[in-house]
N, C-alpha and C positions, 0 to 999 in steps of 0.2 A: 520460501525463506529458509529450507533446510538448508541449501548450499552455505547462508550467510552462518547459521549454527554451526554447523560443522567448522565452517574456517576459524572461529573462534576461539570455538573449542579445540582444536588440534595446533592454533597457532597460541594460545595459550597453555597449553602442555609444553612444546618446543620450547617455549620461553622460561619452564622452568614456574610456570605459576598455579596455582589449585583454581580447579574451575568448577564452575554449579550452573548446573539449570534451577532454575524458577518456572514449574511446572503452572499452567494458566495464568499467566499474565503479573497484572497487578494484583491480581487477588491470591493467588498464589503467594506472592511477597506476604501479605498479611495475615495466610491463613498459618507457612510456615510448616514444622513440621516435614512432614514427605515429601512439600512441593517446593524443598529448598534440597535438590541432592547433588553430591560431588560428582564428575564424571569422569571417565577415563577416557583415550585415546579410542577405545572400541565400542563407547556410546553410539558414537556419531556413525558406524559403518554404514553402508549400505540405505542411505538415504537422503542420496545427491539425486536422485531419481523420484524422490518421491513428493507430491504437492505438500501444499498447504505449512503446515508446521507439527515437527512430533511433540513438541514440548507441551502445544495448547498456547490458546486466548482466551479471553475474559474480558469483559466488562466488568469493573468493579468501582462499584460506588461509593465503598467505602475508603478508596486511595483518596477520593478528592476531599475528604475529611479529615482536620490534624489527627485524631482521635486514628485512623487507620494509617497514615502514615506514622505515626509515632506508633503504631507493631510492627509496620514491616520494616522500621530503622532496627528493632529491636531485636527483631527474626535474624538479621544481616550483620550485626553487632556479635551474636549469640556465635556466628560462623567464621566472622573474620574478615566480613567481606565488605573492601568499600571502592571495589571497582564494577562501578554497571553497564552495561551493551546493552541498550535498547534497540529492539526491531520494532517501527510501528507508523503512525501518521502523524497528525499535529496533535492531536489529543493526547497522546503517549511522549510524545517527546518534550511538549509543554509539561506533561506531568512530571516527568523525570528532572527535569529544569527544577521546577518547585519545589519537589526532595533533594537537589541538591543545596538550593538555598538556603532551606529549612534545617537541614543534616544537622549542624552543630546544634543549634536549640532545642531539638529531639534529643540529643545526647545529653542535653545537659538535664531536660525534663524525668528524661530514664533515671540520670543518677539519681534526680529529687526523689522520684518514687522510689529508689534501692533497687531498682532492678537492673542495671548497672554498677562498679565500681568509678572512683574516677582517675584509674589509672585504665580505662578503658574509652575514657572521653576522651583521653590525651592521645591513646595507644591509635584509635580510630577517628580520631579530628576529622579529617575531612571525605567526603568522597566523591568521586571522577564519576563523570558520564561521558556516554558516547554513544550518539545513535546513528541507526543507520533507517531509511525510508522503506517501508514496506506499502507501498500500495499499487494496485493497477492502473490507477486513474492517470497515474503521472503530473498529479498535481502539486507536486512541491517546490519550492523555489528554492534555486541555488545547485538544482541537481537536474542535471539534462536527462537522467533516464533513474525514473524509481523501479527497486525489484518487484514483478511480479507483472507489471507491464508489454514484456513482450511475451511471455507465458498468455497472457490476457488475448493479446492482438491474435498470435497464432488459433485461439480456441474459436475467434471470431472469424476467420480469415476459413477456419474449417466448416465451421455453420455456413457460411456464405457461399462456399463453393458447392457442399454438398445441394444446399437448397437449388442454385442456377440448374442442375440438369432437371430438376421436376420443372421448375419454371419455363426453361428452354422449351421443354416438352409441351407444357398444358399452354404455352402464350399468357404466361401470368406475367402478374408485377407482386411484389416483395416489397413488404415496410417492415424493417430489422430494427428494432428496439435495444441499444446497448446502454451499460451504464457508462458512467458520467453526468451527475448531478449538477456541480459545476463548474467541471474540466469538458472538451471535447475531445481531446485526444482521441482516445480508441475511437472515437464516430469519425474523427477526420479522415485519421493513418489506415482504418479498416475501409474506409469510402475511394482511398484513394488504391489502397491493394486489390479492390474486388471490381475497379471501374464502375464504381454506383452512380446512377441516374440523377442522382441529390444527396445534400447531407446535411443534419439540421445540428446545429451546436448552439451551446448556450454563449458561447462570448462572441457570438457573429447573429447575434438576430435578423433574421430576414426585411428586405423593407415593404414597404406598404404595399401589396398587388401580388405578393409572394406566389399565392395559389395561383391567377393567370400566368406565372412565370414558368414553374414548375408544370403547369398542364402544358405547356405550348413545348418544354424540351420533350415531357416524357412524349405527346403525339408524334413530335417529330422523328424521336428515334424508332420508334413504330414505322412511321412513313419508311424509314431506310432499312425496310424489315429485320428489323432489332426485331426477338421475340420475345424476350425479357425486358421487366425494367427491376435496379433495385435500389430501394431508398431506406438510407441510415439514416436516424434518428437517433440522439443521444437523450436519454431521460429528463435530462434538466434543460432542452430546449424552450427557449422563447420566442417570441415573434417583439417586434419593435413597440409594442405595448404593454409588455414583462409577463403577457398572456403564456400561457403552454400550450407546446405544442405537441402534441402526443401522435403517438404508432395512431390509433384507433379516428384520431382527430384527420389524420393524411391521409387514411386509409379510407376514408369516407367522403372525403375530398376526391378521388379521383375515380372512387367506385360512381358519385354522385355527377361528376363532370367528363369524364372519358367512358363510362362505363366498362372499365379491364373488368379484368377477373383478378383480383385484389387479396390476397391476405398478410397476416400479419405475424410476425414471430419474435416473440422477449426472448432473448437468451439467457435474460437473467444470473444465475450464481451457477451456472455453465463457464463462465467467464472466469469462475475464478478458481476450478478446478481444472484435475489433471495433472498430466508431467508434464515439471519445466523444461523450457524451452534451453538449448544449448547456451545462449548468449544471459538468458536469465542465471544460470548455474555457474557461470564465470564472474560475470558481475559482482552478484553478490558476495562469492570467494575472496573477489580482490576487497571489499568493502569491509568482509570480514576480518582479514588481515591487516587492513590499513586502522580498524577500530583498534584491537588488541595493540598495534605500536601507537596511537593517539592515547591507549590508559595506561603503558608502560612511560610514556614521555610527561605525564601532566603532571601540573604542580598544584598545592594549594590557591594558583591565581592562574592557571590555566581556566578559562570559561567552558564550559560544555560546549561540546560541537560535533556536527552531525556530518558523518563521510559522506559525500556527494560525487558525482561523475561529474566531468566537465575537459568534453572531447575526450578525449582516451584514456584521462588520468583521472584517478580517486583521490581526490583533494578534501580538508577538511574545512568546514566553515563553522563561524560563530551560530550555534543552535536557534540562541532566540532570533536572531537576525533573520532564519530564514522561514521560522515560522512567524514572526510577528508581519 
Protein backbone atom coordinates (compact mmCIF):
# COMPACT_ATOMS: atom_id res chain seq x y z
CA UNK A 1 0.00 0.00 0.00
CA UNK A 2 2.97 2.27 0.15
CA UNK A 3 2.94 2.92 -3.66
CA UNK A 4 -0.95 3.89 -3.25
CA UNK A 5 0.60 6.64 -0.20
CA UNK A 6 2.94 7.98 -1.98
CA UNK A 7 0.91 8.66 -5.20
CA UNK A 8 -1.32 10.60 -2.92
CA UNK A 9 0.80 12.22 -1.18
CA UNK A 10 2.98 13.62 -4.10
CA UNK A 11 -0.09 13.93 -6.36
CA UNK A 12 -1.61 16.07 -3.63
CA UNK A 13 1.40 18.37 -3.17
CA UNK A 14 1.56 18.89 -7.28
CA UNK A 15 -1.86 19.95 -6.85
CA UNK A 16 -1.13 22.65 -4.67
CA UNK A 17 -3.03 20.95 -1.61
CA UNK A 18 -1.76 20.38 2.34
CA UNK A 19 -1.53 16.81 2.89
CA UNK A 20 -1.42 14.61 6.37
CA UNK A 21 -0.96 11.13 7.16
CA UNK A 22 -3.12 9.68 9.98
CA UNK A 23 -0.68 7.57 11.63
CA UNK A 24 -2.69 3.88 12.71
CA UNK A 25 -5.62 3.92 11.05
CA UNK A 26 -8.93 4.78 12.44
CA UNK A 27 -7.56 5.13 15.75
CA UNK A 28 -5.15 7.40 14.95
CA UNK A 29 -8.01 9.75 13.67
CA UNK A 30 -9.38 9.72 17.25
CA UNK A 31 -6.40 9.53 19.11
CA UNK A 32 -5.15 12.75 17.15
CA UNK A 33 -2.33 14.68 18.18
CA UNK A 34 1.07 13.07 16.47
CA UNK A 35 -0.88 10.64 14.56
CA UNK A 36 -2.41 13.61 12.54
CA UNK A 37 1.03 15.01 10.63
CA UNK A 38 1.51 17.24 7.57
CA UNK A 39 3.81 15.89 5.02
CA UNK A 40 6.02 16.78 2.48
CA UNK A 41 7.09 15.69 -0.91
CA UNK A 42 10.11 13.78 0.89
CA UNK A 43 8.02 11.85 3.28
CA UNK A 44 7.04 9.43 0.80
CA UNK A 45 10.93 8.82 -0.53
CA UNK A 46 12.15 5.59 -0.76
CA UNK A 47 9.42 3.35 0.02
CA UNK A 48 7.72 2.21 -3.28
CA UNK A 49 9.90 -0.92 -2.30
CA UNK A 50 8.90 -1.43 0.76
CA UNK A 51 5.63 -3.97 2.13
CA UNK A 52 3.07 -3.39 4.14
CA UNK A 53 2.28 0.18 5.09
CA UNK A 54 4.59 3.02 6.98
CA UNK A 55 1.88 4.87 8.20
CA UNK A 56 0.38 1.88 10.39
CA UNK A 57 -3.15 -0.02 10.82
CA UNK A 58 -5.33 -0.40 13.52
CA UNK A 59 -8.36 -1.90 14.58
CA UNK A 60 -10.19 0.59 16.50
CA UNK A 61 -13.32 0.19 18.17
CA UNK A 62 -13.89 3.20 19.20
CA UNK A 63 -14.56 4.59 15.36
CA UNK A 64 -17.64 2.42 15.37
CA UNK A 65 -19.07 4.52 18.21
CA UNK A 66 -20.59 8.29 17.69
CA UNK A 67 -18.86 9.07 20.77
CA UNK A 68 -15.19 8.22 18.77
CA UNK A 69 -16.26 9.42 15.64
CA UNK A 70 -17.34 12.76 17.06
CA UNK A 71 -13.07 13.08 18.02
CA UNK A 72 -11.82 12.18 15.11
CA UNK A 73 -14.35 14.83 13.24
CA UNK A 74 -12.90 17.14 15.78
CA UNK A 75 -9.07 16.09 15.42
CA UNK A 76 -9.74 16.79 11.40
CA UNK A 77 -11.73 20.10 11.92
CA UNK A 78 -8.76 21.28 14.36
CA UNK A 79 -6.37 20.79 10.91
CA UNK A 80 -8.60 21.89 8.19
CA UNK A 81 -9.16 18.76 6.80
CA UNK A 82 -12.23 17.53 5.10
CA UNK A 83 -10.67 15.53 2.33
CA UNK A 84 -10.13 11.76 3.16
CA UNK A 85 -8.35 8.75 1.02
CA UNK A 86 -9.02 5.66 2.60
CA UNK A 87 -6.78 2.41 1.95
CA UNK A 88 -8.67 -0.69 3.35
CA UNK A 89 -11.47 -3.43 2.78
CA UNK A 90 -15.33 -3.35 3.46
CA UNK A 91 -14.95 -2.60 7.07
CA UNK A 92 -13.00 0.60 6.38
CA UNK A 93 -14.66 1.79 3.59
CA UNK A 94 -18.11 1.14 5.09
CA UNK A 95 -16.72 3.03 8.02
CA UNK A 96 -15.69 5.97 6.05
CA UNK A 97 -19.22 6.12 4.26
CA UNK A 98 -20.72 6.55 7.84
CA UNK A 99 -18.38 9.49 8.72
CA UNK A 100 -19.26 11.06 5.86
CA UNK A 101 -22.88 10.82 6.37
CA UNK A 102 -22.59 11.54 9.89
CA UNK A 103 -19.94 14.73 9.22
CA UNK A 104 -22.48 17.50 9.36
CA UNK A 105 -24.31 16.37 12.76
CA UNK A 106 -20.81 16.03 14.35
CA UNK A 107 -20.22 19.50 13.51
CA UNK A 108 -22.94 20.73 14.62
CA UNK A 109 -22.80 18.51 17.99
CA UNK A 110 -18.96 20.01 18.34
CA UNK A 111 -20.42 23.45 18.17
CA UNK A 112 -23.22 22.44 20.94
CA UNK A 113 -20.24 21.47 23.17
CA UNK A 114 -18.18 25.06 22.19
CA UNK A 115 -15.44 23.07 20.93
CA UNK A 116 -16.08 24.40 17.64
CA UNK A 117 -17.18 27.87 16.42
CA UNK A 118 -19.91 28.16 13.95
CA UNK A 119 -18.16 29.79 11.35
CA UNK A 120 -16.21 26.50 11.31
CA UNK A 121 -19.43 24.38 10.82
CA UNK A 122 -19.97 26.51 7.73
CA UNK A 123 -16.12 26.95 6.78
CA UNK A 124 -16.03 22.78 6.83
CA UNK A 125 -19.78 21.65 5.91
CA UNK A 126 -18.88 18.91 4.20
CA UNK A 127 -16.45 16.10 3.56
CA UNK A 128 -15.30 14.04 0.46
CA UNK A 129 -14.08 10.35 0.69
CA UNK A 130 -12.44 8.31 -1.44
CA UNK A 131 -11.23 4.91 -1.13
CA UNK A 132 -9.19 2.76 -2.58
CA UNK A 133 -9.10 -1.47 -1.91
CA UNK A 134 -6.34 -2.88 0.03
CA UNK A 135 -6.47 -6.41 0.23
CA UNK A 136 -5.03 -9.69 -1.06
CA UNK A 137 -7.92 -11.76 -1.24
CA UNK A 138 -9.29 -9.90 -4.25
CA UNK A 139 -12.52 -9.87 -2.87
CA UNK A 140 -14.08 -6.80 -3.69
CA UNK A 141 -16.59 -6.01 -6.15
CA UNK A 142 -16.48 -3.68 -8.82
CA UNK A 143 -12.75 -3.86 -9.06
CA UNK A 144 -10.97 -6.58 -11.18
CA UNK A 145 -7.76 -6.49 -9.25
CA UNK A 146 -7.43 -5.20 -5.34
CA UNK A 147 -3.62 -3.87 -4.30
CA UNK A 148 -1.85 -6.22 -2.52
CA UNK A 149 -3.08 -9.33 -4.48
CA UNK A 150 -0.45 -9.91 -6.89
CA UNK A 151 2.41 -9.16 -4.24
CA UNK A 152 0.28 -12.11 -2.43
CA UNK A 153 0.17 -14.69 -5.51
CA UNK A 154 4.07 -14.01 -6.32
CA UNK A 155 4.87 -15.02 -2.27
CA UNK A 156 2.73 -18.06 -3.01
CA UNK A 157 3.95 -18.93 -6.49
CA UNK A 158 7.62 -18.76 -4.54
CA UNK A 159 6.65 -21.26 -1.59
CA UNK A 160 5.44 -23.54 -4.11
CA UNK A 161 8.29 -23.69 -6.38
CA UNK A 162 10.65 -23.83 -3.65
CA UNK A 163 8.74 -26.77 -1.90
CA UNK A 164 8.51 -29.05 -5.73
CA UNK A 165 12.43 -29.68 -5.73
CA UNK A 166 12.17 -31.27 -2.02
CA UNK A 167 9.10 -32.93 -3.17
CA UNK A 168 10.46 -34.07 -6.69
CA UNK A 169 13.21 -35.32 -4.70
CA UNK A 170 11.60 -37.35 -1.68
CA UNK A 171 8.35 -38.65 -4.09
CA UNK A 172 6.16 -36.51 -1.76
CA UNK A 173 2.73 -34.95 -2.10
CA UNK A 174 2.02 -31.34 -0.75
CA UNK A 175 -1.17 -29.77 0.82
CA UNK A 176 -0.57 -25.99 0.65
CA UNK A 177 -2.87 -24.06 2.93
CA UNK A 178 -3.53 -20.46 1.50
CA UNK A 179 -5.67 -17.74 2.65
CA UNK A 180 -8.96 -16.94 1.51
CA UNK A 181 -11.68 -17.37 3.92
CA UNK A 182 -14.20 -16.57 1.34
CA UNK A 183 -12.68 -15.54 -1.86
CA UNK A 184 -10.57 -18.38 -3.64
CA UNK A 185 -8.69 -16.52 -5.68
CA UNK A 186 -5.12 -16.91 -4.73
CA UNK A 187 -5.97 -21.04 -4.24
CA UNK A 188 -7.23 -20.86 -7.83
CA UNK A 189 -4.57 -18.43 -9.79
CA UNK A 190 -1.75 -20.12 -7.50
CA UNK A 191 -3.20 -23.82 -8.53
CA UNK A 192 -3.28 -22.83 -11.84
CA UNK A 193 0.70 -21.17 -11.90
CA UNK A 194 2.22 -24.11 -10.07
CA UNK A 195 0.19 -26.98 -12.12
CA UNK A 196 -1.36 -28.30 -8.87
CA UNK A 197 -2.84 -31.67 -8.63
CA UNK A 198 -6.36 -30.17 -7.07
CA UNK A 199 -7.70 -27.04 -5.54
CA UNK A 200 -10.27 -26.67 -3.08
CA UNK A 201 -12.24 -23.03 -2.95
CA UNK A 202 -14.83 -22.05 -0.93
CA UNK A 203 -17.31 -20.86 -4.00
CA UNK A 204 -16.94 -24.15 -5.92
CA UNK A 205 -17.68 -26.96 -3.34
CA UNK A 206 -16.69 -30.30 -4.30
CA UNK A 207 -19.61 -32.87 -5.12
CA UNK A 208 -20.42 -35.91 -3.31
CA UNK A 209 -17.39 -38.66 -3.79
CA UNK A 210 -14.87 -35.77 -4.01
CA UNK A 211 -12.18 -37.99 -2.08
CA UNK A 212 -12.60 -41.10 -4.65
CA UNK A 213 -12.11 -38.34 -7.37
CA UNK A 214 -9.16 -36.66 -6.20
CA UNK A 215 -7.49 -40.28 -5.26
CA UNK A 216 -8.12 -41.71 -8.60
CA UNK A 217 -6.12 -38.20 -10.35
CA UNK A 218 -3.44 -38.06 -7.80
CA UNK A 219 -2.64 -42.32 -8.51
CA UNK A 220 -2.98 -41.60 -11.89
CA UNK A 221 -0.40 -39.06 -12.16
CA UNK A 222 1.94 -41.16 -10.15
CA UNK A 223 1.16 -44.08 -12.79
CA UNK A 224 2.62 -41.46 -15.45
CA UNK A 225 5.76 -41.19 -13.09
CA UNK A 226 4.62 -37.68 -11.92
CA UNK A 227 6.94 -37.80 -8.61
CA UNK A 228 5.14 -35.01 -7.08
CA UNK A 229 1.67 -34.29 -6.33
CA UNK A 230 0.42 -30.57 -5.05
CA UNK A 231 -2.76 -29.64 -3.62
CA UNK A 232 -4.02 -26.05 -2.72
CA UNK A 233 -6.40 -25.69 -0.37
CA UNK A 234 -7.84 -22.22 0.50
CA UNK A 235 -8.80 -21.79 4.23
CA UNK A 236 -12.43 -21.15 3.80
CA UNK A 237 -13.00 -24.47 1.73
CA UNK A 238 -16.13 -26.38 1.82
CA UNK A 239 -17.35 -29.49 0.59
CA UNK A 240 -21.30 -29.58 -0.67
CA UNK A 241 -22.33 -29.90 2.90
CA UNK A 242 -20.93 -26.32 4.23
CA UNK A 243 -18.46 -28.91 6.04
CA UNK A 244 -14.63 -27.78 5.98
CA UNK A 245 -12.25 -28.88 4.36
CA UNK A 246 -8.96 -28.44 5.65
CA UNK A 247 -4.93 -29.03 4.74
CA UNK A 248 -4.82 -31.58 7.83
CA UNK A 249 -8.53 -33.14 6.70
CA UNK A 250 -6.76 -33.91 2.75
CA UNK A 251 -3.89 -34.58 4.15
CA UNK A 252 -5.04 -37.62 6.05
CA UNK A 253 -7.31 -38.57 3.23
CA UNK A 254 -4.63 -39.60 1.06
CA UNK A 255 -1.90 -40.54 3.73
CA UNK A 256 -5.01 -42.97 4.66
CA UNK A 257 -6.04 -44.14 1.03
CA UNK A 258 -2.77 -43.88 -1.20
CA UNK A 259 -0.36 -44.16 1.36
CA UNK A 260 2.19 -41.11 -0.19
CA UNK A 261 4.33 -39.59 2.04
CA UNK A 262 2.14 -36.50 2.68
CA UNK A 263 2.79 -33.22 4.48
CA UNK A 264 1.44 -30.09 4.83
CA UNK A 265 2.36 -26.38 4.76
CA UNK A 266 0.25 -22.97 5.96
CA UNK A 267 1.76 -20.32 4.50
CA UNK A 268 -0.10 -18.11 6.47
CA UNK A 269 1.01 -14.18 6.97
CA UNK A 270 4.03 -15.16 4.58
CA UNK A 271 1.50 -14.07 2.09
CA UNK A 272 1.14 -11.04 3.04
CA UNK A 273 4.58 -9.94 3.41
CA UNK A 274 7.52 -8.79 1.46
CA UNK A 275 8.34 -6.44 -1.54
CA UNK A 276 5.71 -5.62 -3.82
CA UNK A 277 5.46 -6.97 -6.84
CA UNK A 278 6.12 -4.53 -10.01
CA UNK A 279 2.40 -4.57 -11.18
CA UNK A 280 1.18 -4.13 -7.42
CA UNK A 281 3.47 -0.76 -7.29
CA UNK A 282 1.81 0.61 -10.54
CA UNK A 283 -1.49 -0.22 -9.74
CA UNK A 284 -1.81 1.38 -6.82
CA UNK A 285 0.09 4.54 -8.19
CA UNK A 286 -2.38 4.93 -10.76
CA UNK A 287 -5.30 4.52 -8.07
CA UNK A 288 -3.60 6.90 -6.03
CA UNK A 289 -3.71 9.57 -8.52
CA UNK A 290 -7.01 8.82 -9.80
CA UNK A 291 -8.21 9.36 -5.75
CA UNK A 292 -6.57 12.72 -5.34
CA UNK A 293 -8.38 14.07 -8.95
CA UNK A 294 -11.90 12.17 -7.57
CA UNK A 295 -11.45 14.76 -4.08
CA UNK A 296 -10.32 17.62 -6.16
CA UNK A 297 -13.56 17.09 -8.51
CA UNK A 298 -16.35 16.29 -5.70
CA UNK A 299 -19.07 18.23 -4.65
CA UNK A 300 -21.30 18.51 -1.69
CA UNK A 301 -23.55 15.82 -3.64
CA UNK A 302 -20.86 13.87 -5.18
CA UNK A 303 -21.36 10.31 -3.21
CA UNK A 304 -18.26 8.56 -1.93
CA UNK A 305 -16.58 6.30 -4.20
CA UNK A 306 -13.95 3.75 -4.32
CA UNK A 307 -11.15 3.82 -7.43
CA UNK A 308 -11.38 0.32 -8.95
CA UNK A 309 -9.44 -1.36 -11.96
CA UNK A 310 -11.54 -2.36 -14.65
CA UNK A 311 -9.43 -3.87 -17.75
CA UNK A 312 -6.79 -1.16 -17.90
CA UNK A 313 -8.50 1.70 -16.64
CA UNK A 314 -8.82 3.09 -12.97
CA UNK A 315 -12.46 4.03 -12.92
CA UNK A 316 -14.44 5.37 -10.04
CA UNK A 317 -17.63 3.60 -8.63
CA UNK A 318 -20.41 4.43 -6.18
CA UNK A 319 -18.71 3.14 -2.68
CA UNK A 320 -21.72 1.67 -1.17
CA UNK A 321 -22.75 0.00 -4.26
CA UNK A 322 -19.78 -2.07 -4.25
CA UNK A 323 -19.49 -2.80 -0.83
CA UNK A 324 -23.22 -3.54 -0.12
Amino acid sequence: MNAAVRAVVRMGIYVKAKVYFVYEGYQGMVDGGDNIVEVSWESVSSILQVGGTVIGSARCKSFRTRAGRLQAAYNLVRRGITNLCVIGGDGSLTGANLFREEWSGLLEELAQKGKIDEEAVKKYAYLNIVGMVGSIDNDFCGTDMTIGTDSALHRIIEVVDAIMTTAQSHQRTFVLEVMGRHCGYLALVSALACGADWVFIPEYPPEEGWEDSMCVKLSENRARKKRLNIIIVAEGAIDCHNKPITSEKVKDLVVQRLGFDTRVTILGHVQRGGTPSAFDRILASRMGVEAVLALLEATPDTPACVVSLSGNQAVRLPLMECVQ
